[in-house]
C-alpha positions as a printed NumPy array, in Angstrom:
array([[119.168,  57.672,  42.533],
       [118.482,  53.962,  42.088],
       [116.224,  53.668,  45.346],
       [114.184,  56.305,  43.858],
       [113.441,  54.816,  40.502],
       [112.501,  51.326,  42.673],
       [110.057,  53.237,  44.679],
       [108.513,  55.109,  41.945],
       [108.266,  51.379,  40.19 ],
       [106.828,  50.081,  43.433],
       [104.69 ,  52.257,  43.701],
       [103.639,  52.204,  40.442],
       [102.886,  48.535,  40.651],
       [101.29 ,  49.182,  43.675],
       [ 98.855,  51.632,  42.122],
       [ 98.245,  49.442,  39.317],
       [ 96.963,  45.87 ,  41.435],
       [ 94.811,  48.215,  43.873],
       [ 92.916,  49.636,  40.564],
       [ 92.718,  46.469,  39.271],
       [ 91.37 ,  44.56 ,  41.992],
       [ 89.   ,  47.947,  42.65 ],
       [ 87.569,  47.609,  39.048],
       [ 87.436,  43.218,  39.908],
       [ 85.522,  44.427,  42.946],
       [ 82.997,  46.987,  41.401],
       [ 81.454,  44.522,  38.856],
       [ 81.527,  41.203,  41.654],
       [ 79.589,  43.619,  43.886],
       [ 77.673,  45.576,  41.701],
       [ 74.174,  46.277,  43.021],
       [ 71.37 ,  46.021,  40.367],
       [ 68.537,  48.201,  40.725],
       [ 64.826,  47.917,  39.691],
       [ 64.305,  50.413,  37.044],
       [ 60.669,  50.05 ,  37.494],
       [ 61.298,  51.633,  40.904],
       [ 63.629,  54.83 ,  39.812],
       [ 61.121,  55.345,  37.82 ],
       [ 57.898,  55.098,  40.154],
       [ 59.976,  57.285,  42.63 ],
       [ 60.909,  59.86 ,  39.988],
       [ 56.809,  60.138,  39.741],
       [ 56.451,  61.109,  43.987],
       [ 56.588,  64.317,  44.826],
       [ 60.201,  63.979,  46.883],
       [ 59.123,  65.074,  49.862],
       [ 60.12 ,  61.959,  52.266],
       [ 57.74 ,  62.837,  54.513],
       [ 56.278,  59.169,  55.643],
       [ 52.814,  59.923,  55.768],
       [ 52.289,  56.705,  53.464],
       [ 54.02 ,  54.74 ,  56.351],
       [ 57.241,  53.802,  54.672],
       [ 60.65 ,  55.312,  54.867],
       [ 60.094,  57.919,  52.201],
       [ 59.58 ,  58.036,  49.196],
       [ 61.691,  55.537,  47.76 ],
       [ 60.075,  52.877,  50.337],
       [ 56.919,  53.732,  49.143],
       [ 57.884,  53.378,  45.45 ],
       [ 59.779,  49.874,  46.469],
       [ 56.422,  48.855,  48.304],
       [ 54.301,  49.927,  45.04 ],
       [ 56.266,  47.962,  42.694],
       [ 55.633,  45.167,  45.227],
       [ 52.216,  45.381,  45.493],
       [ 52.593,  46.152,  48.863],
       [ 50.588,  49.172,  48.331],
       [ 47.902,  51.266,  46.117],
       [ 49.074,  53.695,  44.411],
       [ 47.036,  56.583,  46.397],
       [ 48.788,  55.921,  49.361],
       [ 51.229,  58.855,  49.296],
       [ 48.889,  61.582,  50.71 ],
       [ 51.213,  64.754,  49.213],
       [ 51.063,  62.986,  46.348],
       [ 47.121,  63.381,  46.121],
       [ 46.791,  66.725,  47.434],
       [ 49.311,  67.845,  44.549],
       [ 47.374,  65.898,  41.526],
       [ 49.881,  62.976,  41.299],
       [ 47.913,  59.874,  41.197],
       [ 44.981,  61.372,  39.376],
       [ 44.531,  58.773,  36.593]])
């Protein structure tokens, strides 16, 4: 009966340090995103097509919050009224 009780504690313990160092891990590694580019991709139609010449569209949205590129580059996007100003 004893060896059972250790290896639930164990285990237990075990559990416990691999959370913890999970939850360590999560914030050291955390990736922080531009919000300014969630938000210009949010604005795309979705379609990923590449006609702009990125990767989809949240290359093209990463390249427009760059500057890399005008923002009637994304040709669905202009046949479907999007960058109408």
């Amino acid at each position: 009966m004893s060896i059972v009780i250790n290896a639930v504690i164990l285990l237990a313990i075990l559990g416990f340090s691999a959370g913890a160092f999970l939850a360590f891990a999560e914030k050291k590694f955390e990736v922080k995103e531009d919000v300014r580019v969630i938000f210009a991709e949010n604005l795309l139609p979705g379609i990923n097509c590449g006609a702009c010449g990125y990767p989809g569209c949240s290359g093209f949205a990463k390249g427009f919050v760059n500057g890399d590129v005008k923002a009637d580059g994304c040709l669905p996007g202009k046949r479907q009224g999007f960058q109408k100003n």
